[in-house]
Rosetta silent file (secondary structure, phi, psi, omega in degrees, C-alpha in Angstrom):
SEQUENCE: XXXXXXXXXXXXXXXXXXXXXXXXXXXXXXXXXXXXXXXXXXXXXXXXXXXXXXXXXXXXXXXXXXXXXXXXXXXXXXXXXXXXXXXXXXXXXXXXXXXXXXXXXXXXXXXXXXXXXXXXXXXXXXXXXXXXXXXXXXXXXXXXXXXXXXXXXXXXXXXXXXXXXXXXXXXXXXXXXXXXXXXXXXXXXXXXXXXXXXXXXXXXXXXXXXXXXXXXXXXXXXXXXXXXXXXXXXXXXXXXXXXXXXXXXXXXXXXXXXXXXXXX
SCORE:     score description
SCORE:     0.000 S_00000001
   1 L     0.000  124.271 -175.763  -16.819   21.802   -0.792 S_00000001
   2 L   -96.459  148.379 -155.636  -18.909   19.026   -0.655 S_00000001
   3 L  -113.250  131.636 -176.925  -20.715   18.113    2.845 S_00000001
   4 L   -93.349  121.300 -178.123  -20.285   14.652    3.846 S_00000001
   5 L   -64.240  -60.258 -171.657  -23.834   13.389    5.073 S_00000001
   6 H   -64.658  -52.766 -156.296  -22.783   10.054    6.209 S_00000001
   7 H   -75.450    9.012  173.945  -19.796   11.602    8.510 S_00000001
   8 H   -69.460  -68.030 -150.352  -22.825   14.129    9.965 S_00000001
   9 H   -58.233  -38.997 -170.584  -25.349   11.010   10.678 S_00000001
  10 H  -100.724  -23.276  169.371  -22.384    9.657   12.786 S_00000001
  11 H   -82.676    6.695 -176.476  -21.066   12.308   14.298 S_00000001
  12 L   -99.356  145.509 -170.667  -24.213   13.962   15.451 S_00000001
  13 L  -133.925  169.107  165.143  -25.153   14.333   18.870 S_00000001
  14 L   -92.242 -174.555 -173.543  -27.290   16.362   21.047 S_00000001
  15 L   -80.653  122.648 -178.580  -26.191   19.596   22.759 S_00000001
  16 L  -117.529  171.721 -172.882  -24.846   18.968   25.860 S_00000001
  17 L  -162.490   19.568 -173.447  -24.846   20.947   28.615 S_00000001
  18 L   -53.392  -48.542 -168.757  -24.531   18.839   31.371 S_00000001
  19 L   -72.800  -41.846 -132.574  -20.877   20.464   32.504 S_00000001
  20 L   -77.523  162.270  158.509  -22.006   24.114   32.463 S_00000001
  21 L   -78.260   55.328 -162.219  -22.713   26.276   35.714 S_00000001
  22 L   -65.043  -10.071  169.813  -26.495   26.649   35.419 S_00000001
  23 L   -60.677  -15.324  162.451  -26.496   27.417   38.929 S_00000001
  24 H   -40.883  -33.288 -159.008  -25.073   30.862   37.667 S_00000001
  25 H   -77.009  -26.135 -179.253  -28.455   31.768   36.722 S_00000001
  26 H   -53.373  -69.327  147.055  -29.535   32.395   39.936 S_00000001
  27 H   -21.019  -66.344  167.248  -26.609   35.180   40.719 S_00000001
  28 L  -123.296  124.496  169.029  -27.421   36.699   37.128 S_00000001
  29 L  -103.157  146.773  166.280  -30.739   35.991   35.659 S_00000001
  30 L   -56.354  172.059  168.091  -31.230   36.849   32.271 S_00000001
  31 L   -81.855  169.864 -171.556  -33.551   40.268   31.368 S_00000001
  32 H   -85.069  -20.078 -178.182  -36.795   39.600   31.048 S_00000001
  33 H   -81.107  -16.422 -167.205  -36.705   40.622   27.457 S_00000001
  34 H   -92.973  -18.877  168.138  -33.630   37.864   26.647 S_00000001
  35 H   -44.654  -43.532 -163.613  -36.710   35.271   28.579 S_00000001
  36 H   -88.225  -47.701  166.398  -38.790   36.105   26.441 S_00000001
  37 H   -68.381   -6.580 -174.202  -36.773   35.714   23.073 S_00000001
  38 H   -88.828    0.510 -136.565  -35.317   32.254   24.802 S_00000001
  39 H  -101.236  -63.873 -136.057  -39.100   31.363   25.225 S_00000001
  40 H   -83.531  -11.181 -155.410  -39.876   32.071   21.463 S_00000001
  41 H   -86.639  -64.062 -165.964  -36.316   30.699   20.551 S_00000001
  42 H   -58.132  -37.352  172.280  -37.172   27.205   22.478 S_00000001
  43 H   -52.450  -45.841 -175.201  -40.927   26.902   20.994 S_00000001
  44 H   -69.667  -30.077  178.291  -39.403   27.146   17.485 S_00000001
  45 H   -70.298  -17.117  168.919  -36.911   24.273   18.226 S_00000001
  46 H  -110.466   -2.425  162.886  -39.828   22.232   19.055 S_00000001
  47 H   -47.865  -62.375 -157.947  -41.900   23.373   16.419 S_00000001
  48 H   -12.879  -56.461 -175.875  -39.188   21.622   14.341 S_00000001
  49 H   -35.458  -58.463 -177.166  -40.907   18.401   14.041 S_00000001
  50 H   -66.845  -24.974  173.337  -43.875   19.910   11.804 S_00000001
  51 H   -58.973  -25.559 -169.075  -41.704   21.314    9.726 S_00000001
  52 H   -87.518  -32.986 -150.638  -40.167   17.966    9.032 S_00000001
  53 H   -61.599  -49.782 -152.521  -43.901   16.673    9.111 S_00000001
  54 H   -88.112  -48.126  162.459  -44.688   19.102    6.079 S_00000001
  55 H   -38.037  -24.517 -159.922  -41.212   18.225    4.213 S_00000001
  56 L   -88.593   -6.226  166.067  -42.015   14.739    4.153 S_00000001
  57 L   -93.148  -27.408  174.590  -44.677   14.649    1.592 S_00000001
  58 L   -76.022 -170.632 -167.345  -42.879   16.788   -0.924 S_00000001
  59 L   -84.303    6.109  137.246  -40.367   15.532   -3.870 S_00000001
  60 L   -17.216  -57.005 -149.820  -37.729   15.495   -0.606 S_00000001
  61 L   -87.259    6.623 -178.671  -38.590   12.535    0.572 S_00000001
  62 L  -126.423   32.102 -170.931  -36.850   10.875   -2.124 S_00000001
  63 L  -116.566  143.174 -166.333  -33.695   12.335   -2.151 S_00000001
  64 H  -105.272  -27.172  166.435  -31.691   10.363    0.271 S_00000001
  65 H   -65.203  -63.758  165.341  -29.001   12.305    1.568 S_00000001
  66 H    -1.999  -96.256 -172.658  -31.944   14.893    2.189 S_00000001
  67 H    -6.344  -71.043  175.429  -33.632   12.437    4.038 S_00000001
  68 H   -22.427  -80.973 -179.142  -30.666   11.415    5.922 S_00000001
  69 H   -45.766  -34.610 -178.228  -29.728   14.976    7.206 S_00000001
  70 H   -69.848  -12.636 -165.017  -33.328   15.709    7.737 S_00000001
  71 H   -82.846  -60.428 -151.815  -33.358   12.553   10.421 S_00000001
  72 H  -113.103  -16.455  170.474  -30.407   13.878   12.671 S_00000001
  73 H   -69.084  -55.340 -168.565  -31.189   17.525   11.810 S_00000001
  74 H   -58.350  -41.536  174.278  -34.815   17.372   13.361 S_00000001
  75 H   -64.824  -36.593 -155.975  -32.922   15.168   16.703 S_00000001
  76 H  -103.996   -0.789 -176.127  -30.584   17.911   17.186 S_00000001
  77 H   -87.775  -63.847 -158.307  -33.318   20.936   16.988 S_00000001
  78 H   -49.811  -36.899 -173.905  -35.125   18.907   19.661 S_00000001
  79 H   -80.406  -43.704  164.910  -32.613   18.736   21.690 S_00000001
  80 H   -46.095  -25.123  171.273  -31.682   22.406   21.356 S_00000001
  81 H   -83.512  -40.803 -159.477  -35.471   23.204   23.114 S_00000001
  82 H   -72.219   -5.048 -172.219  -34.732   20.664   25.439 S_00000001
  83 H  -104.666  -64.592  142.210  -31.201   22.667   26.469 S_00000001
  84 H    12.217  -80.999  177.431  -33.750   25.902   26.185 S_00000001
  85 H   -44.425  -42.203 -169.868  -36.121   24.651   28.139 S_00000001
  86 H   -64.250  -41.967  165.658  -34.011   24.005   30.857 S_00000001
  87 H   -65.601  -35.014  178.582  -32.668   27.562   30.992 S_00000001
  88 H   -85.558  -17.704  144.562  -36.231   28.575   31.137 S_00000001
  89 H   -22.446  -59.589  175.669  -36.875   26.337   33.919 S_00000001
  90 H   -62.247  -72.322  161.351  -34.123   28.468   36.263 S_00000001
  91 L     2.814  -27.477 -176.694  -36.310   31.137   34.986 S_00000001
  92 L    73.784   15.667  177.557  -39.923   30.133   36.526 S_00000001
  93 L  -109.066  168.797  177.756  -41.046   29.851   32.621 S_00000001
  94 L  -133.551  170.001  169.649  -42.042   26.108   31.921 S_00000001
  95 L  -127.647   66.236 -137.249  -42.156   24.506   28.278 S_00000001
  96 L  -116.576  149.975 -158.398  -44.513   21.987   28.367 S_00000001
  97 H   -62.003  -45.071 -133.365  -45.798   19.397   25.452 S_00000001
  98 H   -80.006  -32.092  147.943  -48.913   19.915   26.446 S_00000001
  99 H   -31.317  -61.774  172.862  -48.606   23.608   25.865 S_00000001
 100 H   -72.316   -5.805 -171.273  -47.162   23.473   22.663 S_00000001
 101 H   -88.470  -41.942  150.799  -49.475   21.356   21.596 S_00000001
 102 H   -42.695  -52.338  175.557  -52.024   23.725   22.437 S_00000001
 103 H   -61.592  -54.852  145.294  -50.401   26.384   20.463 S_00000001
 104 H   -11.175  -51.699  163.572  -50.594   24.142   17.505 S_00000001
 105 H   -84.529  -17.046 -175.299  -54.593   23.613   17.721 S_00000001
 106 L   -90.419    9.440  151.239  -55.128   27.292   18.099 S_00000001
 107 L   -53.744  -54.938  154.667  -53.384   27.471   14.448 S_00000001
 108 L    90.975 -145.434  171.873  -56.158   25.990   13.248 S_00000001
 109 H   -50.061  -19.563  173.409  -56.367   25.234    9.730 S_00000001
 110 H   -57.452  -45.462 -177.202  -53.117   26.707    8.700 S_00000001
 111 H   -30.602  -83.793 -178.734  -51.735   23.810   10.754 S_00000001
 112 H   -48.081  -25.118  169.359  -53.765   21.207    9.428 S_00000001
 113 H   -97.327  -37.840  166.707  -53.098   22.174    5.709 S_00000001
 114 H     1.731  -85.997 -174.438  -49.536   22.776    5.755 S_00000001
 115 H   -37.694  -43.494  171.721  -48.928   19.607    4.944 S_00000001
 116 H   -56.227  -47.622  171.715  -51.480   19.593    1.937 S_00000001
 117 H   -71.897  -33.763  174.482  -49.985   22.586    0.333 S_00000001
 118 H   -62.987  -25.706  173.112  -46.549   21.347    0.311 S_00000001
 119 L  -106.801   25.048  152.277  -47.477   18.372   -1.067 S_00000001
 120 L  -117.670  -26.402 -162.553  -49.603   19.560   -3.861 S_00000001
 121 H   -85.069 -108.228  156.413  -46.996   22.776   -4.440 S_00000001
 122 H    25.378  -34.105 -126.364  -44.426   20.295   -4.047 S_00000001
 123 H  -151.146  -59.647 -177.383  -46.067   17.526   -6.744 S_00000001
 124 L   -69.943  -38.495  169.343  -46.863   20.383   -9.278 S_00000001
 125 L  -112.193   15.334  142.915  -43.447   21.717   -9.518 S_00000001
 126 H    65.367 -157.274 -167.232  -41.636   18.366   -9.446 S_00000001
 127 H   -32.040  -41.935 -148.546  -37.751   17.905   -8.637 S_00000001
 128 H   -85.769   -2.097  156.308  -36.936   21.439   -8.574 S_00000001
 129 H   -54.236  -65.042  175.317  -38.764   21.772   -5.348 S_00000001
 130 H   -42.223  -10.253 -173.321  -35.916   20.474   -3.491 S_00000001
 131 H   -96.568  -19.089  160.352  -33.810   23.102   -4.525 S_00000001
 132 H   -47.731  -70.297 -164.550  -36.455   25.604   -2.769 S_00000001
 133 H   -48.585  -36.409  177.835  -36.662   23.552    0.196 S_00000001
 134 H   -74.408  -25.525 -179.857  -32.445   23.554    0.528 S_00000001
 135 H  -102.047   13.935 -166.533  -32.485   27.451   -0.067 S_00000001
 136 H  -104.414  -50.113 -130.628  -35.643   28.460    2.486 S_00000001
 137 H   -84.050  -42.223 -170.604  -33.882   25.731    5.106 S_00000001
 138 H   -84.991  -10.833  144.578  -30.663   27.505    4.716 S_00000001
 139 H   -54.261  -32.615 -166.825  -32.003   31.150    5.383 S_00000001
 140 H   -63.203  -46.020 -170.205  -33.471   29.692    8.425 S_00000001
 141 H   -84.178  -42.795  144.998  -30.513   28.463    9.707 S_00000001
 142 H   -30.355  -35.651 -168.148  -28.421   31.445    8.804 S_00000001
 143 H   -86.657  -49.933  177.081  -30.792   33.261   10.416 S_00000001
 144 H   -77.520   13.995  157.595  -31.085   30.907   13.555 S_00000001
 145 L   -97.684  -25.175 -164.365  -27.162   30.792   14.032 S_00000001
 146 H   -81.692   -5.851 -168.115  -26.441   34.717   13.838 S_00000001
 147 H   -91.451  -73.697  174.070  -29.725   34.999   16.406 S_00000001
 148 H     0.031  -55.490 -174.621  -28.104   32.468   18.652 S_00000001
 149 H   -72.934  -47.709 -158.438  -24.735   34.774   18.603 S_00000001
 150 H   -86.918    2.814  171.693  -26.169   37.888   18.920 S_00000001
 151 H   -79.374  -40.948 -172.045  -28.091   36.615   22.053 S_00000001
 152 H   -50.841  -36.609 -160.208  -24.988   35.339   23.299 S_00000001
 153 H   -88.543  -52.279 -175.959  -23.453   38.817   22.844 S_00000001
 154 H   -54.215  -36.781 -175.946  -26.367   41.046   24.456 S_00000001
 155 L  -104.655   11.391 -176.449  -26.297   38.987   27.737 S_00000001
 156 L    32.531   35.868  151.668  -22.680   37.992   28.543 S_00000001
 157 L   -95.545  150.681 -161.329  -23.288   35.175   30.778 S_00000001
 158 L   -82.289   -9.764 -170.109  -20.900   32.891   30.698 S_00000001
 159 H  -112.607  -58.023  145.000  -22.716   29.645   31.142 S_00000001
 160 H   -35.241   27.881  139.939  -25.305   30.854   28.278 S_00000001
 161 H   -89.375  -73.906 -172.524  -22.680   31.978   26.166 S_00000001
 162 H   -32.275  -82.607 -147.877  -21.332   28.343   26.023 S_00000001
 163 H   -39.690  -36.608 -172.036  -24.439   26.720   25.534 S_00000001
 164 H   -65.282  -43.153  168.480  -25.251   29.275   22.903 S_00000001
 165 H   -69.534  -46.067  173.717  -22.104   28.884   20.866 S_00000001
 166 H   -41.685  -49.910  179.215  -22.842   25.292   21.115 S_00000001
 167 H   -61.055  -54.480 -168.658  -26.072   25.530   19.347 S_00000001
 168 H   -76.523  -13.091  156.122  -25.040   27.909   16.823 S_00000001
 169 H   -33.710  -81.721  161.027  -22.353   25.283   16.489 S_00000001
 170 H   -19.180  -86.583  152.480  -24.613   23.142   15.388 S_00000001
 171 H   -27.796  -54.251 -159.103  -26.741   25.453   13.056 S_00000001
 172 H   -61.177  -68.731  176.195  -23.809   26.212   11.216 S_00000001
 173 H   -37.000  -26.705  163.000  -22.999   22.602   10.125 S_00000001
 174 H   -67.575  -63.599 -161.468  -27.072   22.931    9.024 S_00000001
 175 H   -54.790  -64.815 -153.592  -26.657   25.927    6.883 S_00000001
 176 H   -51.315  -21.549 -155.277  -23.199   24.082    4.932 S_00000001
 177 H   -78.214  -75.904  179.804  -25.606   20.896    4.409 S_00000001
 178 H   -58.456  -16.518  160.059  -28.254   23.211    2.958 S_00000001
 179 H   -46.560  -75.868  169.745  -25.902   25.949    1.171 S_00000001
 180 H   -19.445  -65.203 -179.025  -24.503   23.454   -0.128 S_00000001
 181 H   -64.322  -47.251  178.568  -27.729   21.214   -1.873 S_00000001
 182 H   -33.376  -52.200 -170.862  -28.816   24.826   -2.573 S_00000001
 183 H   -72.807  -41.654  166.839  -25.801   25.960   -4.713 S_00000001
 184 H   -55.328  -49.120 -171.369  -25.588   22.589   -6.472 S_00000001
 185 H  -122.496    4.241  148.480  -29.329   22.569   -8.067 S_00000001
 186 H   -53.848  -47.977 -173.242  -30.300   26.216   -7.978 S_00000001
 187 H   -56.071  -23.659  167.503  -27.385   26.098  -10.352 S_00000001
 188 L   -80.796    3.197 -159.662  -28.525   23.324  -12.904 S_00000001
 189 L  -159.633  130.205  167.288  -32.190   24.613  -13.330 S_00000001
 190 H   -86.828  -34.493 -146.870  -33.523   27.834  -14.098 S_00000001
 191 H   -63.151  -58.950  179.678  -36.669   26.676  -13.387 S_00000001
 192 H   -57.502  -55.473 -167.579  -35.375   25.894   -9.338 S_00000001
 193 H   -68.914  -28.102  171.047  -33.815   29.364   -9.601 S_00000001
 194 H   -82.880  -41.829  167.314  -37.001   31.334  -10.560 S_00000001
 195 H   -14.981  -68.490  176.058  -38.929   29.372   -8.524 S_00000001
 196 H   -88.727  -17.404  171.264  -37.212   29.782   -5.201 S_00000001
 197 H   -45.340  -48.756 -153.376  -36.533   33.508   -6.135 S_00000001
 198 H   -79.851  -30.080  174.513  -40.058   34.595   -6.475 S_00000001
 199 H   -72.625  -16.189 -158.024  -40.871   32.177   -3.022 S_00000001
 200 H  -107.936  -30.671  160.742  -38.286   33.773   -0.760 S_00000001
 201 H   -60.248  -56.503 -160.134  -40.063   37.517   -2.086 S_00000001
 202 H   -82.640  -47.191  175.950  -43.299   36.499   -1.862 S_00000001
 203 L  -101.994  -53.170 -179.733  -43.444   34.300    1.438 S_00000001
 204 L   -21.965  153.906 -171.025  -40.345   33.850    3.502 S_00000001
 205 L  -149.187  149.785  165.178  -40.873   35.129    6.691 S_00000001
 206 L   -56.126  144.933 -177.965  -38.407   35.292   10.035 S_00000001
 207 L   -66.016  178.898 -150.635  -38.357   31.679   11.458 S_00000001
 208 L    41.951    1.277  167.994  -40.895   31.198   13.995 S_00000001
 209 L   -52.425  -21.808 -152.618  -43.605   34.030   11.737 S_00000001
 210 L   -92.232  -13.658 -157.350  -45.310   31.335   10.566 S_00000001
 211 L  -128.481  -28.884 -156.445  -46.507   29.869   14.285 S_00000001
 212 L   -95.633  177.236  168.743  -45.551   32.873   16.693 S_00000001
 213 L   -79.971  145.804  171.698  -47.697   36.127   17.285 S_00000001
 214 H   -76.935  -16.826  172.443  -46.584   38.918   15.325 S_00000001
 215 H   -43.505  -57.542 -170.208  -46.260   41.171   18.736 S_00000001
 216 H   -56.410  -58.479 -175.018  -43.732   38.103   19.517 S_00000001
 217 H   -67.404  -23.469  173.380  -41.575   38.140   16.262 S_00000001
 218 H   -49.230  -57.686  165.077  -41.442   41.888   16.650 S_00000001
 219 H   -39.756  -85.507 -128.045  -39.675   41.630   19.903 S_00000001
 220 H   -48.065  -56.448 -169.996  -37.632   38.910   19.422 S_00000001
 221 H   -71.015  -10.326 -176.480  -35.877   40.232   15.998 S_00000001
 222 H   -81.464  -15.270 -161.722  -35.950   44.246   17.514 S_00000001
 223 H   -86.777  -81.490 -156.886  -34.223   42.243   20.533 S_00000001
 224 H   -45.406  -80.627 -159.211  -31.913   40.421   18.551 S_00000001
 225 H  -118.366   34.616  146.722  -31.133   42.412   15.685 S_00000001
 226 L   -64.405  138.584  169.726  -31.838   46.065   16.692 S_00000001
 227 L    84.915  174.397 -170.033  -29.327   48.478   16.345 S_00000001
 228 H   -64.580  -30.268  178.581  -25.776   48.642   14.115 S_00000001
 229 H   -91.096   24.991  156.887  -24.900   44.962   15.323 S_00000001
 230 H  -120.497  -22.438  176.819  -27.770   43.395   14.826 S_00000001
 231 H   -66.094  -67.814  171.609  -28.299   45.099   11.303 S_00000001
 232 L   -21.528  -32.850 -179.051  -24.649   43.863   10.546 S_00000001
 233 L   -92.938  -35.875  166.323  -25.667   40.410   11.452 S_00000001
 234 H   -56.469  -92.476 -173.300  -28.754   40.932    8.836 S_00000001
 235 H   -29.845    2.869  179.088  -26.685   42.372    5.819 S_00000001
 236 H  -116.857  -37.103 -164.650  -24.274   39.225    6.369 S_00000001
 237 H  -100.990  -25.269  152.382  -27.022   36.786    6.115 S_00000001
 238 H   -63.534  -23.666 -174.033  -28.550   38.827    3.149 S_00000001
 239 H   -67.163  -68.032 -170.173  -24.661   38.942    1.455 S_00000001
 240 H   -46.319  -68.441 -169.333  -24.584   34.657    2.005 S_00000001
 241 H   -37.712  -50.845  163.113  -28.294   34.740   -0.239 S_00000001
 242 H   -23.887  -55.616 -172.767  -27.016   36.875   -2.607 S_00000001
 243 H   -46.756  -50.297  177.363  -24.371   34.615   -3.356 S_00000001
 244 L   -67.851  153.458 -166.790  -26.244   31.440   -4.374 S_00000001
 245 L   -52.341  123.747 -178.559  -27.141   31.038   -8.008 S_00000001
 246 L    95.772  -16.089 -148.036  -30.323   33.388   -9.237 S_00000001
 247 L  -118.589   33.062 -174.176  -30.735   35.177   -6.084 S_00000001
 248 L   -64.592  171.044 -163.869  -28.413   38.327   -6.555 S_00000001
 249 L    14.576   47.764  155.954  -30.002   41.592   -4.884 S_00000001
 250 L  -100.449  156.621 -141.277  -32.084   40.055   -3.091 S_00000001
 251 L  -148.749   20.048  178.857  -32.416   41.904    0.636 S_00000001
 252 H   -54.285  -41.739  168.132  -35.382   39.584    2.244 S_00000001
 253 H   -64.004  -62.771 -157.742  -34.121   39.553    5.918 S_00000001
 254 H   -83.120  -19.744  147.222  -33.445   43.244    5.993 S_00000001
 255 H   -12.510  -84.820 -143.406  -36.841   43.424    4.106 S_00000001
 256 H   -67.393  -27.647 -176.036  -38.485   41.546    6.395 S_00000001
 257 H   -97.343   -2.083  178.804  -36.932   44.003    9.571 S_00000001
 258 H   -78.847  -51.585  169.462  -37.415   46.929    7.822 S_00000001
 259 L   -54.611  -10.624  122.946  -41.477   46.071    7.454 S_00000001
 260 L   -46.976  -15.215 -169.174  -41.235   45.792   11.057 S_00000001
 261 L    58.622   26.813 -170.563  -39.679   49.345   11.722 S_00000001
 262 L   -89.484   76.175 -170.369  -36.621   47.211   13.211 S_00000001
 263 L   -90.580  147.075  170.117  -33.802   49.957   12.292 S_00000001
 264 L   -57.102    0.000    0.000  -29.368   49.685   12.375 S_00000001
């Protein structure tokens, strides 16, 4: 089914969360461990931006629905820290630019080259980069809607349960845009299909590995996706990978928690 771009661009909004009962948090506070993954949850939503930063130099930037989606996708991540933040606010945690921005220079050169490799990796393997970039972005987002749920499900509060479904609302409608470009031009090109195979073995990572501590990603996914019902929620988002053209038996997400000791 093909995903209409233009009806996204107009129907996208940010996450609201205006109606909910955040005074609830006060009664029931989250654990300190669900704080901690909303912490690392809200940094990566604000992260977003470099990610777009680093996209924007590759053979992407010339695809125009790409573009498009990439416009109102990167406004609605932002807005998802900013409904984040907010929680972590009731919370006594703050989220502050000036912070993240911090985190960001103590990256150092990884930071600062990002951009460089993507745009020379990106320039050296020509069109069929985009079909990487549509199949990394739609692990991500698999992966950041099922975290989203299973957070939802470990704390039962009801006014973070909304908001949470809300988000992962959201995410979902990411994943069909990139499933979608994925399944269309892994499938014309073997070239795209060996390509992003051999990238999603060799590098993929859980989002926020690339910027977070690894003590931090340890938590967050043993938080998340410990135990049988967070392994269930892996093996469904490895099942979806499978699916797309070239990438049968591949297992990177339960990979990636296994290499972690992060057992069903």
């Amino acid at each position: 089914m093909a995903f209409d771009v233009d009806r996204f661009s107009r129907e996208s909004v940010r996450v609201n969360w205006d109606d909910l009962d955040f005074s609830s948090f006060a009664e029931q506070p989250l654990s300190a461990e669900s704080v901690r993954t909303l912490r690392y949850m809200c940094e990566v939503e604000y992260h977003t931006v470099c990610y777009l930063r680093d996209m924007l130099v590759t053979p992407s930037r010339h695809q125009g629905e790409v573009n498009a989606f990439m416009t109102m996708w990167n406004r609605e991540e932002f807005w998802h820290g900013e409904a984040l933040a907010e929680v972590l606010g009731l919370h006594g945690v703050s989220v502050h630019y000036d912070e993240l921005k911090a985190r960001r220079i103590k990256l150092g050169w990884r930071d600062r080259l990002a951009p460089v490799k993507q745009a020379v990796l990106g320039n050296v393997v020509g069109r069929d980069f985009v079909a990487v970039h549509m199949i990394w972005g739609a692990v991500n987002e698999w992966s950041a809607a099922a975290a989203y749920k299973r957070l939802a499900a470990l704390e039962q509060h009801p006014a973070l349960a909304i908001l949470l479904q809300r988000i992962a609302a959201q995410e979902a409608r990411h994943v069909a845009f990139y499933a979608t470009q994925a399944r269309a031009r892994l499938a014309e090109s073997v070239k795209a299909r060996r390509f992003a195979r051999l990238a999603l073995q060799r590098v993929w990572g859980p989002v926020g590995s690339s910027i977070m501590a690894e003590d931090e990603v340890t938590h967050v996914m043993g938080h998340l996706f410990g135990g049988p019902q967070g392994r269930k929620a892996i093996d469904t988002i490895d099942r979806h990978i499978a699916k797309l053209p070239g990438m049968d038996g591949l297992q990177i997400v339960g990979d990636a928690m296994d290499a972690r000791g992060i057992s069903g």
